[in-house]
Kinemage of the C-alpha trace (Angstrom):
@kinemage 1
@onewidth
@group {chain A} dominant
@subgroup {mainchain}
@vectorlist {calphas} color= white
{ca unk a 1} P 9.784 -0.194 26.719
{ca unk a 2} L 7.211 2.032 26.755
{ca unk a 3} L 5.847 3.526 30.064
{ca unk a 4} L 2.508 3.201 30.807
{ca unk a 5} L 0.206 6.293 30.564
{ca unk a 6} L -2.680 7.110 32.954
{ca unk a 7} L -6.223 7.635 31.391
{ca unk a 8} L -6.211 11.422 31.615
{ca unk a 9} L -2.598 11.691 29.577
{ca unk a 10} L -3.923 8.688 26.989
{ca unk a 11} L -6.736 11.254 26.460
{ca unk a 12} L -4.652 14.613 26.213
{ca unk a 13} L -2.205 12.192 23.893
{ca unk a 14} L -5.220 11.170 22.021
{ca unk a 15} L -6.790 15.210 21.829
{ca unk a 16} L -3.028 15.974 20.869
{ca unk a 17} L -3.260 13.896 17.597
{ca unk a 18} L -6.901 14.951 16.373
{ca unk a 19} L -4.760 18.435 16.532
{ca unk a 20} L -2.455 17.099 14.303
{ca unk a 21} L -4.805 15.970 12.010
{ca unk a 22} L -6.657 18.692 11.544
{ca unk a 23} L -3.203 20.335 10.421
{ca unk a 24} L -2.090 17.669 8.586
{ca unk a 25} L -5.617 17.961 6.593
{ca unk a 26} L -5.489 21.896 6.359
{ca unk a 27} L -2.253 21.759 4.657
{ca unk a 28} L -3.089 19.334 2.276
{ca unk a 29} L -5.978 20.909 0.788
{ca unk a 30} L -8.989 20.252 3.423
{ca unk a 31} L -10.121 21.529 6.383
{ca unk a 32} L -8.869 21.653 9.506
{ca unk a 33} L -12.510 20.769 10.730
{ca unk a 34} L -12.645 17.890 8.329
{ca unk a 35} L -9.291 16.245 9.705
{ca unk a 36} L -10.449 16.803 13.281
{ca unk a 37} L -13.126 14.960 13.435
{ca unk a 38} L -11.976 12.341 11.397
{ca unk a 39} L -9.148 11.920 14.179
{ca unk a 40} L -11.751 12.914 16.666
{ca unk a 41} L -13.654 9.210 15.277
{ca unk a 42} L -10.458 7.331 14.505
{ca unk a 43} L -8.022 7.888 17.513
{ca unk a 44} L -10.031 8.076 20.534
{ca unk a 45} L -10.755 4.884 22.123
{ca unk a 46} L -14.695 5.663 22.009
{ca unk a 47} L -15.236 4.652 18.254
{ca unk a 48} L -19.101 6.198 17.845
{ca unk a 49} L -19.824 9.499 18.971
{ca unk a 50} L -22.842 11.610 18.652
{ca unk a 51} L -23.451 14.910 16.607
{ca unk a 52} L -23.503 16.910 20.373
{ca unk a 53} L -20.517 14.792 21.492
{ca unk a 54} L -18.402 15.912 18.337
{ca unk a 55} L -19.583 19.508 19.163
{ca unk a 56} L -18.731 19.222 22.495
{ca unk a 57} L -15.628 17.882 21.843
{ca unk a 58} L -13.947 19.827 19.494
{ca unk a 59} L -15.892 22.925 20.613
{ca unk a 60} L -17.066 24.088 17.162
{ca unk a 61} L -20.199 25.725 16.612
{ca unk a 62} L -22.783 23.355 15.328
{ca unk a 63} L -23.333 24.812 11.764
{ca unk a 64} L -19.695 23.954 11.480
{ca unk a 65} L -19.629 20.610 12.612
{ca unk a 66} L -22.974 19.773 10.135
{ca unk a 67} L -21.991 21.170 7.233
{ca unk a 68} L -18.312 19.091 7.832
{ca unk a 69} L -19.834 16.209 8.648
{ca unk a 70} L -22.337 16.284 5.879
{ca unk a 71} L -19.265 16.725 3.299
{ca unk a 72} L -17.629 13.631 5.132
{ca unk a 73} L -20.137 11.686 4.487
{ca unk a 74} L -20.736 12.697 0.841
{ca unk a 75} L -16.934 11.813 0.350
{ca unk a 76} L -17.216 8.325 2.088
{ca unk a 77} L -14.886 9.668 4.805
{ca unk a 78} L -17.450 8.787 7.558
{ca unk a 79} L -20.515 7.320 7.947
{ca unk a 80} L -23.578 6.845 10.816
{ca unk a 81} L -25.138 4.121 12.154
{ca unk a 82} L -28.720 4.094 14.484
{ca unk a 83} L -29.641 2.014 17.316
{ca unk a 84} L -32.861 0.616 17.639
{ca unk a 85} L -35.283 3.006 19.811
{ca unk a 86} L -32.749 5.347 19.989
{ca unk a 87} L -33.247 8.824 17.839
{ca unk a 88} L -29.576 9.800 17.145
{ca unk a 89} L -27.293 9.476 14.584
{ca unk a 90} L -23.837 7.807 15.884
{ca unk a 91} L -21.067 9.150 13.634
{ca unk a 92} L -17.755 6.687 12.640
{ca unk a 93} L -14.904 6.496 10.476
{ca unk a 94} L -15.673 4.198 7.752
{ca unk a 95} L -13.263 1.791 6.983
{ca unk a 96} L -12.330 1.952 3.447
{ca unk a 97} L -10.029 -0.948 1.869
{ca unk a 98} L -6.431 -0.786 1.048
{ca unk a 99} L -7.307 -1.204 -2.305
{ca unk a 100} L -9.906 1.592 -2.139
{ca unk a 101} L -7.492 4.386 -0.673
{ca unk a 102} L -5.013 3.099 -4.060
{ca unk a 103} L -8.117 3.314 -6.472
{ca unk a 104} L -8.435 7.080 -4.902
{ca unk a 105} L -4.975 8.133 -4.999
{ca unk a 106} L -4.336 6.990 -8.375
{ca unk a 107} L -7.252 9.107 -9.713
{ca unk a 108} L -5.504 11.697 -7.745
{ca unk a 109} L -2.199 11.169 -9.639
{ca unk a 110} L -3.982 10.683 -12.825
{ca unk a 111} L -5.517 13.803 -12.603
{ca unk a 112} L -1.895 15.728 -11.747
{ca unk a 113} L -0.323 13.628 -14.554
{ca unk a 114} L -3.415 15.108 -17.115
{ca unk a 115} L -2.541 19.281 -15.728
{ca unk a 116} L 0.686 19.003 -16.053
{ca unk a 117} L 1.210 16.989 -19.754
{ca unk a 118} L -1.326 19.819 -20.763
{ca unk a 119} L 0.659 22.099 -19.164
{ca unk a 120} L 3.785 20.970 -20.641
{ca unk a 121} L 2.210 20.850 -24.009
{ca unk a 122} L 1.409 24.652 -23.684
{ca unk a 123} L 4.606 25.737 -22.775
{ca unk a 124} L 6.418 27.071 -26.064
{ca unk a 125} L 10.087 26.574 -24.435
{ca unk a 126} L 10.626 23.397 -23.674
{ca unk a 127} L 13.482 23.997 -22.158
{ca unk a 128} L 12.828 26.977 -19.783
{ca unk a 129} L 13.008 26.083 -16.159
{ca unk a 130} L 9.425 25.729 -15.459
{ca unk a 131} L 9.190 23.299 -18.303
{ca unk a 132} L 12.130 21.319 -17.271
{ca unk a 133} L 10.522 21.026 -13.387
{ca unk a 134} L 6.850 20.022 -14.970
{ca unk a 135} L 9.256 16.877 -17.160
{ca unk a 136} L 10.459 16.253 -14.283
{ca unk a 137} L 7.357 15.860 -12.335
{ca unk a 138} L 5.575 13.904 -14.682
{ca unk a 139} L 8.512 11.005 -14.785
{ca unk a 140} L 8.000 11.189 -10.721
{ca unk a 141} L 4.246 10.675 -11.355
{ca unk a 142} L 4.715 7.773 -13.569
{ca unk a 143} L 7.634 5.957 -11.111
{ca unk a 144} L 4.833 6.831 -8.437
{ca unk a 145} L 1.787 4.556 -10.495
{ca unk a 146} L 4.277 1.645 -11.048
{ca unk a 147} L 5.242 1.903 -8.016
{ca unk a 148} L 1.393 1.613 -6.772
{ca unk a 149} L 0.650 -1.006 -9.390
{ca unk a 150} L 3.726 -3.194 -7.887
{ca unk a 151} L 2.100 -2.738 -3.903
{ca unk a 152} L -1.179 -3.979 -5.342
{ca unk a 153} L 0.343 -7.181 -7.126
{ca unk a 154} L 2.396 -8.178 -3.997
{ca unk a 155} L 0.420 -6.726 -1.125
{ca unk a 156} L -3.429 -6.758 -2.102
{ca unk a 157} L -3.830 -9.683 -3.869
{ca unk a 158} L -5.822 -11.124 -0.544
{ca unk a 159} L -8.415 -8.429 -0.632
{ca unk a 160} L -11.967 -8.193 -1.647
């Protein structure tokens, strides 16, 4: 059984992961900016915050956090919502479908599967290492796509 946390280690617990996100991002290809404040919006328990509460926050200089948060929006990462009579902008995760993260990551895969046949087709040994590892990765691509057409049969044939 789990032991029950007090508010102030939740919060450090929380602060913790938004860390790890922002790591997690960095090292696969975004920023370490970008994957903070998407934790920032998706594992505290406050699920809204303000452009000056993100700031404050995650203690990054404004320009920063603007020119992040306009890319997350661009990439339909994040979006904001207003409040009648009330100026600001309140920033939140969007909630993207199942079958919307799939759609992305098989473009994704497509895209590795197109660089590397290319690559493969360039490559005047065939047999040299390189060219063996670059086979190789393509047949792990393509087990990958019918592996993510079989989770969409069983597992998203109830969503919109």
């Amino acid at each position: 059984m789990q032991e029950q946390l007090s508010d102030v280690e939740r919060i450090q617990k929380q602060r913790e992961l938004v860390e790890a996100m922002g790591r997690l991002t960095n090292r696969g290809g975004g920023t370490t900016l970008a994957g903070r404040i998407i934790g920032l919006l998706s594992f505290f328990d406050k699920e809204e915050f303000t452009f000056e509460e993100i700031v404050e926050e995650l203690k990054i200089s404004k320009s920063s956090v603007s020119t992040t948060i306009n890319h997350l929006i661009e990439t339909d990462k994040i979006e904001y919502i207003t409040y009648p009579g009330d100026r600001k902008r309140y920033f939140r995760i969007k909630i993207n479908s199942r079958r919307k993260f799939l759609q992305d990551m098989r473009r994704h895969v497509e895209k590795l599967q197109k660089i590397n046949r290319l690559a493969l087709e360039l490559k005047q040994d065939k047999e040299s290492r390189t060219a063996k590892s670059i086979s190789a990765m393509l047949k792990s691509l393509a087990f990958f796509m019918d592996q993510m057409d079989n989770y969409e049969k069983k597992f998203l044939a109830d969503e919109v």
